[in-house]
N, CA, C and O of each residue as an XYZ file, in Angstrom:
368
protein
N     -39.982      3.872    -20.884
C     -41.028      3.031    -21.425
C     -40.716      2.649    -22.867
O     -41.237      1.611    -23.273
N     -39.941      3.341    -23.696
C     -39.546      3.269    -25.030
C     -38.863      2.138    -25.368
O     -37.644      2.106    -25.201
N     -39.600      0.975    -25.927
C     -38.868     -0.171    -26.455
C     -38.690     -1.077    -25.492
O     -37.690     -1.774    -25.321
N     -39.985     -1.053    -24.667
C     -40.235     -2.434    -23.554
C     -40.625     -3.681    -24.046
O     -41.381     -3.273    -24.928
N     -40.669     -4.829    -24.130
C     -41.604     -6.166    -24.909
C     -42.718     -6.133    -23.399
O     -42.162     -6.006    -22.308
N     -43.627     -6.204    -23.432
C     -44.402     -6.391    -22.414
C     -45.670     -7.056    -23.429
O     -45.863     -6.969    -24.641
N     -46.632     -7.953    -22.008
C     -47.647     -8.831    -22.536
C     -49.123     -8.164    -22.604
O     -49.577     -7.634    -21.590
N     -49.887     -8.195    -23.839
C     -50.947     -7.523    -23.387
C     -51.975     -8.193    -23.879
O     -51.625     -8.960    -24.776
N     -53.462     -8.208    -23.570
C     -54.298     -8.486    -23.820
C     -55.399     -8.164    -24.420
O     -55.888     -7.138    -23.948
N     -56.072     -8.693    -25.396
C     -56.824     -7.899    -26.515
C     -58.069     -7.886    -25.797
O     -58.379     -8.949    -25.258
N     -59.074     -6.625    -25.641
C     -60.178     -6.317    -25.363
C     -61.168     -5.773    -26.334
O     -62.295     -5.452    -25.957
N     -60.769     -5.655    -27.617
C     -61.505     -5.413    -28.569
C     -61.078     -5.134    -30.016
O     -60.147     -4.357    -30.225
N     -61.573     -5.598    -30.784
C     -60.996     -5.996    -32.183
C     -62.201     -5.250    -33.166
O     -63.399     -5.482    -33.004
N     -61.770     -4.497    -34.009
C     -62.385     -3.488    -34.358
C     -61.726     -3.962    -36.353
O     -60.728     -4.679    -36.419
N     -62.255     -3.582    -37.430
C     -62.128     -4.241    -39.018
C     -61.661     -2.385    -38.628
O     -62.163     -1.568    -37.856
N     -60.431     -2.306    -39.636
C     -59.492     -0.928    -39.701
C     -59.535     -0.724    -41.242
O     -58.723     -1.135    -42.071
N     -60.879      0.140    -41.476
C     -61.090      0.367    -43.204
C     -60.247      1.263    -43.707
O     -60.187      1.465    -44.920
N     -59.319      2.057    -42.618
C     -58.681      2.965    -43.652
C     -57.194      2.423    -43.732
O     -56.339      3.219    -44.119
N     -56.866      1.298    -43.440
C     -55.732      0.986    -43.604
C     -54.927      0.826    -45.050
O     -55.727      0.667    -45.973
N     -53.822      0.828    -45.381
C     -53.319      0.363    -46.937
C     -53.699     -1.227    -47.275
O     -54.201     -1.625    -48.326
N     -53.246     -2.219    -45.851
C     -53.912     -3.392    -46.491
C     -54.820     -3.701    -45.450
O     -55.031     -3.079    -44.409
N     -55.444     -4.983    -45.966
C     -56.216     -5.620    -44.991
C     -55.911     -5.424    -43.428
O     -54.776     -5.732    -43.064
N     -56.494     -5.113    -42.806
C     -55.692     -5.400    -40.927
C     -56.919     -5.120    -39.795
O     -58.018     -4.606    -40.002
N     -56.541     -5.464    -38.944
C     -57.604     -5.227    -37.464
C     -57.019     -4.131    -36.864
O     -55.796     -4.021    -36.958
N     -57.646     -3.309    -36.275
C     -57.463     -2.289    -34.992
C     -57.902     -3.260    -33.496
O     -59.016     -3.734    -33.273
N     -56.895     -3.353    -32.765
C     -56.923     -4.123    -31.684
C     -56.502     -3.360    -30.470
O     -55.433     -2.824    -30.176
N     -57.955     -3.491    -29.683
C     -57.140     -2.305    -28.089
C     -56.540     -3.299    -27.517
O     -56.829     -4.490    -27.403
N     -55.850     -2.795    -27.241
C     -54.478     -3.880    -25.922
C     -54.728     -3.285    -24.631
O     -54.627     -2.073    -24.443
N     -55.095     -4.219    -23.625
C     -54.724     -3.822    -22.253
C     -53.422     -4.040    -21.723
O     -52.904     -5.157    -21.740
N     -52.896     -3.085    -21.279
C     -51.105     -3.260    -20.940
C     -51.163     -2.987    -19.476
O     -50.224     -2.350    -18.999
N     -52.144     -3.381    -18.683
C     -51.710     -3.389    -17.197
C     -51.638     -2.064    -16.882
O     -52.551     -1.291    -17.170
N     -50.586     -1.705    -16.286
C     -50.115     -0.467    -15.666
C     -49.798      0.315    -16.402
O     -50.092      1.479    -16.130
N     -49.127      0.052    -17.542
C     -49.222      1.218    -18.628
C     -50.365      1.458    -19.669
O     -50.192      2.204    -20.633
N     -51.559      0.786    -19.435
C     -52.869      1.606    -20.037
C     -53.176      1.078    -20.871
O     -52.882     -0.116    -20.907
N     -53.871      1.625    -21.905
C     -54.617      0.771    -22.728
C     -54.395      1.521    -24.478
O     -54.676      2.663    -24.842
N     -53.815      0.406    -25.258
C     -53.137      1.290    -26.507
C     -53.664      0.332    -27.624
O     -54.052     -0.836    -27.594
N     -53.546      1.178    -28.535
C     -54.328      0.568    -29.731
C     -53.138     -0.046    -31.308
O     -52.217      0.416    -31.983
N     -53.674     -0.886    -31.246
C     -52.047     -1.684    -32.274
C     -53.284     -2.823    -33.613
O     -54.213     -3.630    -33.655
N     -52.354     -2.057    -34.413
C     -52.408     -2.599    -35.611
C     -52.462     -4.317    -36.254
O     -51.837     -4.145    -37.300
N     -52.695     -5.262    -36.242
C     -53.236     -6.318    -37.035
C     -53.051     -7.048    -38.056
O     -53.704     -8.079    -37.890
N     -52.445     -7.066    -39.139
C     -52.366     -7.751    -40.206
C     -53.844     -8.580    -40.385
O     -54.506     -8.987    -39.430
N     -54.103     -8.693    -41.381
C     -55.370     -9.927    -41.249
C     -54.839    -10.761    -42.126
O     -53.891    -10.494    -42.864
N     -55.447    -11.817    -42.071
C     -54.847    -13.106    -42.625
C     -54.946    -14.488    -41.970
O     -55.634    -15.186    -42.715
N     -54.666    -14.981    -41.204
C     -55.028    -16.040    -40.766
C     -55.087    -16.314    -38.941
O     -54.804    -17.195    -38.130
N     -55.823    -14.496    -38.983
C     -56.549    -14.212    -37.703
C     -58.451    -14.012    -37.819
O     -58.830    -13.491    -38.868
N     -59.267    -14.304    -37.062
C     -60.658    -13.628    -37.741
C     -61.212    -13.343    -36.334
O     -61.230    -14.093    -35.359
N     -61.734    -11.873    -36.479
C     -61.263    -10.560    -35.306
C     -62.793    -11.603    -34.056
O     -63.119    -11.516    -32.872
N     -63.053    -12.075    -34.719
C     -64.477    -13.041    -33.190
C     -63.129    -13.886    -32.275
O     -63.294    -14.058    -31.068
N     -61.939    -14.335    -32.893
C     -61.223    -15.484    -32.475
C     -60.182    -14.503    -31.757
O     -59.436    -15.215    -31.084
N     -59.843    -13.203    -31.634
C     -58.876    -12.684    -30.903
C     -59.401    -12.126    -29.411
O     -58.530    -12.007    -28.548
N     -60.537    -11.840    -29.126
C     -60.682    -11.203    -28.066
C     -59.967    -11.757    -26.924
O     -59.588    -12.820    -27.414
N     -59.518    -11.747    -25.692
C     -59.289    -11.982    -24.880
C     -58.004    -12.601    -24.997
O     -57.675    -13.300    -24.039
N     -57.008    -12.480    -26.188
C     -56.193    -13.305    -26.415
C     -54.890    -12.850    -25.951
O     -55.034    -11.687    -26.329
N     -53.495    -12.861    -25.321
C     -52.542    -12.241    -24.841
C     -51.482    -12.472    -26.139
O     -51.409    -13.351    -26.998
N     -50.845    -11.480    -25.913
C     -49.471    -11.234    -27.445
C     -48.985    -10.603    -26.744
O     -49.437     -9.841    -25.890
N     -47.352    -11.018    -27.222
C     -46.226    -10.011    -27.476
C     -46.312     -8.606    -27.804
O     -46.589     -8.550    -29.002
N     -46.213     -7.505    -27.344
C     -46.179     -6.175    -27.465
C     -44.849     -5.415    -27.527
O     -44.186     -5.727    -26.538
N     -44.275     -4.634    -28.221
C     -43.433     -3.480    -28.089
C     -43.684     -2.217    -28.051
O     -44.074     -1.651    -29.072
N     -43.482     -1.423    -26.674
C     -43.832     -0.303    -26.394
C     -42.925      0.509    -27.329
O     -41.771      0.111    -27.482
N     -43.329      1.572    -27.947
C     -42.309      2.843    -28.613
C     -43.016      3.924    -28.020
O     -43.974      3.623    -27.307
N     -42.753      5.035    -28.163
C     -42.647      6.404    -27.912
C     -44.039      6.709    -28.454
O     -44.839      7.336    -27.759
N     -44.399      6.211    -29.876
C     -46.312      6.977    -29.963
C     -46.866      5.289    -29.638
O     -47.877      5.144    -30.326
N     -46.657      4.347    -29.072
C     -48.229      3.668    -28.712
C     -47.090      1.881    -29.251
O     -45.869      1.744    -29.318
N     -47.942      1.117    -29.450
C     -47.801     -0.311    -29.119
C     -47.756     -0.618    -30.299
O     -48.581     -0.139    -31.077
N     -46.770     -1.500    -30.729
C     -47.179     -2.464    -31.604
C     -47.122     -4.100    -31.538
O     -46.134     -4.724    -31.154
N     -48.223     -4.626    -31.934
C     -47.856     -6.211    -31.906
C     -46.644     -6.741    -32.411
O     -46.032     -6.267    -33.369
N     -46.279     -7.813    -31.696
C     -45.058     -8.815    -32.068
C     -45.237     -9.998    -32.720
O     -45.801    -10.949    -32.179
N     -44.829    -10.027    -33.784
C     -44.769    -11.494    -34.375
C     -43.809    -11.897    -35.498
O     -43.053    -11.135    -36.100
N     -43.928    -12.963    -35.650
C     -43.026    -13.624    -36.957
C     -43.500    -13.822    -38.448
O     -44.711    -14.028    -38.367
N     -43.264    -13.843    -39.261
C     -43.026    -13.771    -40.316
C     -43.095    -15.192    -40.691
O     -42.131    -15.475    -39.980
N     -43.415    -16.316    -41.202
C     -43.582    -17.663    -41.638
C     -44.316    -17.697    -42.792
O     -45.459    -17.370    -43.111
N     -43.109    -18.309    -43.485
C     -43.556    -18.457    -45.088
C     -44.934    -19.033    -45.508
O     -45.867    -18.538    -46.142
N     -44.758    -20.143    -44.987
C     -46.489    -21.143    -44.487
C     -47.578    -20.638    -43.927
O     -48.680    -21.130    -44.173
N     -47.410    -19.477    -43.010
C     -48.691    -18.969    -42.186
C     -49.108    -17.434    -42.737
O     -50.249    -17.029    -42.961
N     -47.604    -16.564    -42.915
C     -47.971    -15.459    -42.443
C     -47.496    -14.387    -41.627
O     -46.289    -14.145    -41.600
N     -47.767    -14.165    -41.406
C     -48.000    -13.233    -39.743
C     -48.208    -14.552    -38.990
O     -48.905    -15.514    -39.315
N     -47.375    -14.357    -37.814
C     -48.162    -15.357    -36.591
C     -47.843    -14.403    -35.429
O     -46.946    -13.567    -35.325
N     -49.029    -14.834    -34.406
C     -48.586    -13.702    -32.905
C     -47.575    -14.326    -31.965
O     -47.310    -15.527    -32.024
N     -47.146    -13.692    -31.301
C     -45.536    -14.304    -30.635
C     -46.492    -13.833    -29.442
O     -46.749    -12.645    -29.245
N     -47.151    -15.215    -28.420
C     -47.579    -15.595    -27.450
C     -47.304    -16.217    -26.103
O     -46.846    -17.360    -26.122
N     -47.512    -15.645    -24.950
C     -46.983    -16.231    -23.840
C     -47.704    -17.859    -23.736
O     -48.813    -18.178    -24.165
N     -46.793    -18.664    -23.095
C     -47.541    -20.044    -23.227
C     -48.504    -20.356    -21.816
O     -48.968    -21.482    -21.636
N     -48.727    -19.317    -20.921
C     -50.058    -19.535    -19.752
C     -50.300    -17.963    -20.504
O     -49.983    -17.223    -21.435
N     -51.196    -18.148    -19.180
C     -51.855    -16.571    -18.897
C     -50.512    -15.730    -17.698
O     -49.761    -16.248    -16.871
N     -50.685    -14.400    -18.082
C     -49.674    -13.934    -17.127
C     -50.675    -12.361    -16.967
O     -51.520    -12.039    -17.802
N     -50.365    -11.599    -15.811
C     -51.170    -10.390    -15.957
C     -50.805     -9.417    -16.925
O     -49.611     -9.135    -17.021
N     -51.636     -8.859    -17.658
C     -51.681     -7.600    -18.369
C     -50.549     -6.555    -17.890
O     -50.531     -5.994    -16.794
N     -49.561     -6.399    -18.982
C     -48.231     -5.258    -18.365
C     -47.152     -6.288    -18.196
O     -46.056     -5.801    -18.475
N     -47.104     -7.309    -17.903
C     -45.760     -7.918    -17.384
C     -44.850     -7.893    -18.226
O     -45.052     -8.332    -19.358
N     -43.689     -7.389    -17.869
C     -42.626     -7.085    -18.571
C     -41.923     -8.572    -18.709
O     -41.704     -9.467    -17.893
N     -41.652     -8.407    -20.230
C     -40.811     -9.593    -21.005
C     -39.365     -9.321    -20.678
O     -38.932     -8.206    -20.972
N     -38.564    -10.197    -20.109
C     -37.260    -10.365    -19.904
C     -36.396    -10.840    -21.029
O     -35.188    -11.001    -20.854
């Protein structure tokens, strides 16, 4: 399972006060491998506009983290499937 890209879907977006910077606590549904909780950046996300939304995920060894890019202009941006695909599907 260590270092899969798989697609997951946000079911709840939670403001993460003890973080160092600004960021969201976001549960991810990952299908068949369960339901894991991944970290956020905030910035030119606002946590009403993520629910139900699918991202890029990388599985590691303690839990999930979101995938995204880096853009001088934006930010953080989420690295997104372009339909809907089910929760868990492994990225090729």
């Amino acid at each position: 399972m260590s270092d899969e890209l798989v697609i997951g879907t946000i079911v709840r977006v939670d403001e993460h006060p003890g973080a160092r910077a600004p960021s969201l606590l976001l549960t991810v549904d990952l299908g068949p491998r369960g339901t894991h909780e991944a970290v956020l950046p905030t910035g030119t996300y606002e946590a009403a506009d993520l629910e139900g939304t699918q991202l890029l995920c990388r599985l590691e060894s303690d839990g999930a983290v979101v995938a995204g890019a880096e853009s001088h202009a934006r930010g953080f941006v989420l690295v997104r499937p372009d339909g809907g695909v089910e929760p868990g599907t492994l990225v090729t």
